[in-house]
mmCIF entry with sequence, helices, sheets and N, C-alpha, C, O atoms, coordinates in Angstrom:
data_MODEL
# 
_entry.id   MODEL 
# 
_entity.id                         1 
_entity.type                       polymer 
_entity.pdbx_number_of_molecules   1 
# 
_entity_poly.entity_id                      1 
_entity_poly.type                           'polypeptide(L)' 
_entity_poly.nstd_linkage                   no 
_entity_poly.nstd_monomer                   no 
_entity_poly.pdbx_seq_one_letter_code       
;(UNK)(UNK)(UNK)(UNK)(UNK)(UNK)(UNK)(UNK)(UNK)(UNK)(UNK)(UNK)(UNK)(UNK)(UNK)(UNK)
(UNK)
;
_entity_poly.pdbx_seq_one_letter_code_can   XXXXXXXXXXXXXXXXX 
_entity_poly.pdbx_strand_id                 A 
# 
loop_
_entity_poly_seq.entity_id 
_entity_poly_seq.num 
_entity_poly_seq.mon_id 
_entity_poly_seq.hetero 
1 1  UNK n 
1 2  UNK n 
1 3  UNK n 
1 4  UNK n 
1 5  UNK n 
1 6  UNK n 
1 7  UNK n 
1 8  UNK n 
1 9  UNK n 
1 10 UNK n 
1 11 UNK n 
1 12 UNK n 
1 13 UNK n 
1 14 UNK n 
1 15 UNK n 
1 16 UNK n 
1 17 UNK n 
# 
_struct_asym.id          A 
_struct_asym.entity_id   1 
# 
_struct_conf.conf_type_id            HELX_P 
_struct_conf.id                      HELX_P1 
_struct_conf.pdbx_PDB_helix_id       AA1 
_struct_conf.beg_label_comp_id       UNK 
_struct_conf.beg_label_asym_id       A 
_struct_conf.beg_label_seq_id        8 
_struct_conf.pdbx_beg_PDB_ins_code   ? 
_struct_conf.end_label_comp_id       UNK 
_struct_conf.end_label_asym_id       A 
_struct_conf.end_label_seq_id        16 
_struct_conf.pdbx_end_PDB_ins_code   ? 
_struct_conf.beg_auth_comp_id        UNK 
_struct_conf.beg_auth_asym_id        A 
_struct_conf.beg_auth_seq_id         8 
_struct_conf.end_auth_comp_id        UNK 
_struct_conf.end_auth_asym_id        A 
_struct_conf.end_auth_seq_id         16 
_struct_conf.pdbx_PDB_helix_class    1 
_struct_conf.details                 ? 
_struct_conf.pdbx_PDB_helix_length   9 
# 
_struct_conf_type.id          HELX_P 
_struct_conf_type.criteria    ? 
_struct_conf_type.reference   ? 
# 
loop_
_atom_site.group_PDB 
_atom_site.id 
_atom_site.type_symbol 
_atom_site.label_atom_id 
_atom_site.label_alt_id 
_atom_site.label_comp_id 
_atom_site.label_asym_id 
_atom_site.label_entity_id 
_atom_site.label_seq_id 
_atom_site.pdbx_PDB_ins_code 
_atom_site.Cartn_x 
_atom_site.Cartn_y 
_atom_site.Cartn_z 
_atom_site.occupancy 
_atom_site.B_iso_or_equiv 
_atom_site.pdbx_formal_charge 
_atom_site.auth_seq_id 
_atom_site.auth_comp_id 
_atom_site.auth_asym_id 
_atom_site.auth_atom_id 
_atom_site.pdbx_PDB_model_num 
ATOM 1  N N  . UNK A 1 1  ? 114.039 76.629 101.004 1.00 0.00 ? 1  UNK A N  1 
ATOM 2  C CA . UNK A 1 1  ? 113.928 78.078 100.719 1.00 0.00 ? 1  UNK A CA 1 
ATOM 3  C C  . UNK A 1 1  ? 113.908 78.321 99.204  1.00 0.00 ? 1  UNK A C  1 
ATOM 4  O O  . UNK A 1 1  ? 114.387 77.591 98.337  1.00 0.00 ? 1  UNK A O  1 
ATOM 5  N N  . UNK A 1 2  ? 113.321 79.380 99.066  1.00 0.00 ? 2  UNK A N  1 
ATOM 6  C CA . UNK A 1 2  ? 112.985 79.546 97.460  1.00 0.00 ? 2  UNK A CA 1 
ATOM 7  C C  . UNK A 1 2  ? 115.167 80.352 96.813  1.00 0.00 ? 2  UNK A C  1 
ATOM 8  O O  . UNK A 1 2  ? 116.221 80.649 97.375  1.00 0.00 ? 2  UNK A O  1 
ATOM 9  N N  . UNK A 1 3  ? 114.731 80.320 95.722  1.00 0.00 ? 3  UNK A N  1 
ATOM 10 C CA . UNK A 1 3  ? 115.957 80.574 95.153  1.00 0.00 ? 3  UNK A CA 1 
ATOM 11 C C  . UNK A 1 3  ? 116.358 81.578 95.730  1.00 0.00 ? 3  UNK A C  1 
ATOM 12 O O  . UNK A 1 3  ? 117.487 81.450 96.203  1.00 0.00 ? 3  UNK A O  1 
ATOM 13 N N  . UNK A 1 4  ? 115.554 83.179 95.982  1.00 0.00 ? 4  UNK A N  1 
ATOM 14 C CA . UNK A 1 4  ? 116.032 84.629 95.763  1.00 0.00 ? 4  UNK A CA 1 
ATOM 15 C C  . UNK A 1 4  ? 114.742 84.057 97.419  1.00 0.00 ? 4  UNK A C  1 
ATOM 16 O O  . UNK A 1 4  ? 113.605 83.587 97.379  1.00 0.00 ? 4  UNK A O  1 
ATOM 17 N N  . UNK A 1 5  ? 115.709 84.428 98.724  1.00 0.00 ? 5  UNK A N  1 
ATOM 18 C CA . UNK A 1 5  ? 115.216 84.369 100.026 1.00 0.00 ? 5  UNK A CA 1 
ATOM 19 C C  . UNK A 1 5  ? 114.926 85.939 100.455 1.00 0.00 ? 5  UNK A C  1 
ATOM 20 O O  . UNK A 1 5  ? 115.698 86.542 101.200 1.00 0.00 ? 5  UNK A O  1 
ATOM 21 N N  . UNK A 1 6  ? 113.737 86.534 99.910  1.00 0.00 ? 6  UNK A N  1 
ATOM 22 C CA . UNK A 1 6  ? 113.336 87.720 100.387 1.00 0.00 ? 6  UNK A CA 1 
ATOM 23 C C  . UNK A 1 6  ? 113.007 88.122 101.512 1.00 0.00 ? 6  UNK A C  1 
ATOM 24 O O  . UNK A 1 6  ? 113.204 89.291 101.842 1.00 0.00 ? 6  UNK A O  1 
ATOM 25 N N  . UNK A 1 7  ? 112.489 87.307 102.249 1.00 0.00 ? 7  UNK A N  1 
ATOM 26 C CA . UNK A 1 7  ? 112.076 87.391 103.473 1.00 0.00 ? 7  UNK A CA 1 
ATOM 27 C C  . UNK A 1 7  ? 112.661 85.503 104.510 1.00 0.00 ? 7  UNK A C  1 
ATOM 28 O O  . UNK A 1 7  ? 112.049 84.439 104.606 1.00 0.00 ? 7  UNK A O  1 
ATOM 29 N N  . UNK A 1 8  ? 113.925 85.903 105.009 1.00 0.00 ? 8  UNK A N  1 
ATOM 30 C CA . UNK A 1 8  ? 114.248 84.431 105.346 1.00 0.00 ? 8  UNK A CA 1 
ATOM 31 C C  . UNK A 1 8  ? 113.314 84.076 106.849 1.00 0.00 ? 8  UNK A C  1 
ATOM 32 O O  . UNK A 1 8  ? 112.766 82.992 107.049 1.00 0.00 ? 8  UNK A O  1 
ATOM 33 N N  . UNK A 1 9  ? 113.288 85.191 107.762 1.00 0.00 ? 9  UNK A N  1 
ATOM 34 C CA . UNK A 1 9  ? 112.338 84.817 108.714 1.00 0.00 ? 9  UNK A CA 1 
ATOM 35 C C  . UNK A 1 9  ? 111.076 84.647 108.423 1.00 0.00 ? 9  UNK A C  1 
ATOM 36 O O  . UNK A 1 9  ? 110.557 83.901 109.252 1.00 0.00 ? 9  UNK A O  1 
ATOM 37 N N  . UNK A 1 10 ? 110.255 85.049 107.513 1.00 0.00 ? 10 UNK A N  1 
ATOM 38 C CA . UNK A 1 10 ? 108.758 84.206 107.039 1.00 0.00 ? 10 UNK A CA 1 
ATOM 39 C C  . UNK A 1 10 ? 109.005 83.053 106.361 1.00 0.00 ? 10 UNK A C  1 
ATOM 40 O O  . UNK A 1 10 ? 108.465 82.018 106.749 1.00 0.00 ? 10 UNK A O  1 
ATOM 41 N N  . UNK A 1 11 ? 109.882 83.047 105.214 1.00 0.00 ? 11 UNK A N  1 
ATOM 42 C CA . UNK A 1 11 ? 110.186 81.407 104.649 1.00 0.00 ? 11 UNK A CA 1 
ATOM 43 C C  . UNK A 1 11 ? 110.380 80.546 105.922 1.00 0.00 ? 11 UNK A C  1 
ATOM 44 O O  . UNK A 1 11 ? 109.741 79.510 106.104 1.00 0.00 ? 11 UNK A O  1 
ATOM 45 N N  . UNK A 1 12 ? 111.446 81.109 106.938 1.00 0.00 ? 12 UNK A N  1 
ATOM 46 C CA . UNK A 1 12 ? 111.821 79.788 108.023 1.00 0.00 ? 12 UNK A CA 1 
ATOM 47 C C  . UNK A 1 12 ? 110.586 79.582 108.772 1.00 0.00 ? 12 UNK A C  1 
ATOM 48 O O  . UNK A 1 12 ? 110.270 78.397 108.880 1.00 0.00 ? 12 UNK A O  1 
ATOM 49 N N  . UNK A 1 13 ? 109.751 80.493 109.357 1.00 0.00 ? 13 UNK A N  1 
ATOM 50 C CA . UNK A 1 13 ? 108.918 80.710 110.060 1.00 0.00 ? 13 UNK A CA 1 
ATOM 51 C C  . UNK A 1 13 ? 107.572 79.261 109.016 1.00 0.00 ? 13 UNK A C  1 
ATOM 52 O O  . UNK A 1 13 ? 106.999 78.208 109.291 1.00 0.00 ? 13 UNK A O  1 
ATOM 53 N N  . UNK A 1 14 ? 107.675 79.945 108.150 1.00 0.00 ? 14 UNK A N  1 
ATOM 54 C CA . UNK A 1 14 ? 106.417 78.747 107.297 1.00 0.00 ? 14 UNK A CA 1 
ATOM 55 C C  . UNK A 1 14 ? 106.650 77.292 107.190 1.00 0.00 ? 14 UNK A C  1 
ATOM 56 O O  . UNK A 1 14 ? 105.742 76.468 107.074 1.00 0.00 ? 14 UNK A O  1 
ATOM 57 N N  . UNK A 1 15 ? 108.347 76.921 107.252 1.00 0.00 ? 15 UNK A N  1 
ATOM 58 C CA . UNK A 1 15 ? 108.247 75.080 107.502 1.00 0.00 ? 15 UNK A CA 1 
ATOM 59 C C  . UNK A 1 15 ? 108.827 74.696 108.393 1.00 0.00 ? 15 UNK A C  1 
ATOM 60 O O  . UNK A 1 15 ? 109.244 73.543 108.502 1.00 0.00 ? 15 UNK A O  1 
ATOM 61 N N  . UNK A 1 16 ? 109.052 76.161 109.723 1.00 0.00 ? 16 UNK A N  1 
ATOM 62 C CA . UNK A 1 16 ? 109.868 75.695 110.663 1.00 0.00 ? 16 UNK A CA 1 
ATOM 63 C C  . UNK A 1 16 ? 108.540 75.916 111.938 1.00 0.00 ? 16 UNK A C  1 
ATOM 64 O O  . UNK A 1 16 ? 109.003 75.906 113.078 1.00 0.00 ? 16 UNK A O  1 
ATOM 65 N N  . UNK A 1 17 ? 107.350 76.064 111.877 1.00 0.00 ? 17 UNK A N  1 
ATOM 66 C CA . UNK A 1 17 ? 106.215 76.782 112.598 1.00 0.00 ? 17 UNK A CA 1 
ATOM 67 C C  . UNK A 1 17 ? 106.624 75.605 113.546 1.00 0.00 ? 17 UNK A C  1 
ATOM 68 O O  . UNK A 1 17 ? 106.039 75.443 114.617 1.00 0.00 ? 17 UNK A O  1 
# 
């Protein structure tokens, strides 16, 4: 996850697909 998690369900969603 990037430093500052703005959106944690699209970050998880993008390396958890």
């Amino acid at each position: 996850m990037e430093g500052e998690r703005p959106n944690v369900g699209s970050v998880r969603s993008s390396f958890a697909r």
